[in-house]
N, C-alpha and C positions, 0 to 999 in steps of 0.2 A: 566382417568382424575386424579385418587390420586396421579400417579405417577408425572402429572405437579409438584402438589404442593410441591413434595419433590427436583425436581430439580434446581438447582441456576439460570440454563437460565430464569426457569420463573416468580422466584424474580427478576432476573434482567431485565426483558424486565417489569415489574410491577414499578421497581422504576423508570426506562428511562420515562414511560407515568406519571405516577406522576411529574417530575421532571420538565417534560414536563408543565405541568397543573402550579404547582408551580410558572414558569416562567411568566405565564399567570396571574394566580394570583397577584404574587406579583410587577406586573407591574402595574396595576388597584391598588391596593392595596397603595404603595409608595405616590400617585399621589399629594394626599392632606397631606401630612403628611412627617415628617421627617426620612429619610432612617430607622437611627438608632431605633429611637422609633420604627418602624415597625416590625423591628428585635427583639427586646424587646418582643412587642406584640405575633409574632409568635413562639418564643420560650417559651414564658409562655405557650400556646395552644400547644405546643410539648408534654410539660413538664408534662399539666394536660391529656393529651389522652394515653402518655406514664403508667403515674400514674394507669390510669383506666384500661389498658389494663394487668396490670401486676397483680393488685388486681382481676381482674374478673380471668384470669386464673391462680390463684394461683401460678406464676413465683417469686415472692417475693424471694433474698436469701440473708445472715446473711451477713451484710458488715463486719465479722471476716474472712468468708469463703473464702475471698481473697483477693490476693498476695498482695505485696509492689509491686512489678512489674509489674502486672495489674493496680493497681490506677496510675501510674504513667505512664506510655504508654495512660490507658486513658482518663487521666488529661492532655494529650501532643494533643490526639485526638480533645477533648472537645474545649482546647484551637485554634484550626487549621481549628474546624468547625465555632465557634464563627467570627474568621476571616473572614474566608469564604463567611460565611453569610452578615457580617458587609458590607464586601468590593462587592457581588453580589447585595445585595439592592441598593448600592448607584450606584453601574454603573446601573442597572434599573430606577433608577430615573434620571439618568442622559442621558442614549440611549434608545435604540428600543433593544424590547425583543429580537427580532429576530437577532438580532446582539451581544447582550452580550451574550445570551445562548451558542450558537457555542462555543466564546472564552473561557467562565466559562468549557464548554469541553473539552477545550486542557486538564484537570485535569487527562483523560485519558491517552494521550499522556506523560505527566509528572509521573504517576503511575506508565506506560509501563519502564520509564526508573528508577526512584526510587526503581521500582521491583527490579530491573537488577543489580542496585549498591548497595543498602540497606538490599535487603533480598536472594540475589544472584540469584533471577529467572533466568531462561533459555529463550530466544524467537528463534525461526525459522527466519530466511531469510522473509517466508511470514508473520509470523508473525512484522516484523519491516515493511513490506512495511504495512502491514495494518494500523500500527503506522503511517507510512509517510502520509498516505490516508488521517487517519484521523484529520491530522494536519494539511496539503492542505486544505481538507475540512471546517476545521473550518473558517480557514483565508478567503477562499473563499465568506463561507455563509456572513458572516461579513464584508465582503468588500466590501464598498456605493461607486457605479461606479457613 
């Protein structure tokens, strides 16, 4: 079992089911209250568990200790999750979870190809059809017949 904890698949099948729950949350969540403010709210609860979670295990490091090009890559990040968030709250409040989540996923689809042209990633043949899949798929889930 230690060996899960060290490999990426099982952070990332941990954030899919979060991600998951999130969806669900912040659907309930939205309901009575303005998108934006809600995104407010939940990024202050990022903010203070992130906080506790770096103090309890001592991760704490010197904001000398790094780059101009780290802050600014991350500042580019921070800006593009804000977005993210902004703009997934209000189509929550505006649809059915079950239908904006999908599309909030094409994010992988757009990754696959940003990989490709931004940081020169490689993909496989199968690896683009499973791009295709999951791009069908989303449109699919999301599509009110």
């Amino acid at each position: 079992m230690r060996s899960a904890f060290l490999s990426w698949q099982f952070w990332a099948l941990l954030s899919a089911a979060f991600a998951a729950l999130t969806a669900i949350f912040a659907k309930v969540g939205v309901e009575q209250i303005n998108s934006d403010f809600a995104t407010l709210i939940r990024t202050a609860i990022i903010f203070l568990v992130l906080g506790a979670i770096l103090t309890a295990s001592g991760q704490w490091q010197s904001l000398g200790s790094i780059s101009g090009r780290t802050y600014v890559f991350l500042t580019l990040s921070g800006l593009a999750t804000g977005a993210s968030w902004l703009c997934y709250f209000r189509a929550l409040k505006l649809g059915d979870a079950a239908r904006v989540a999908p599309i909030d996923k094409l994010s992988v689809v757009l990754v696959a190809v940003f990989g490709v042209i931004f940081l020169g990633e490689r993909l496989s043949a199968p690896n683009w059809l499973g791009v295709a899949l999951i791009a069908t798929g989303a449109v699919l889930v999301a599509y009110r017949a």
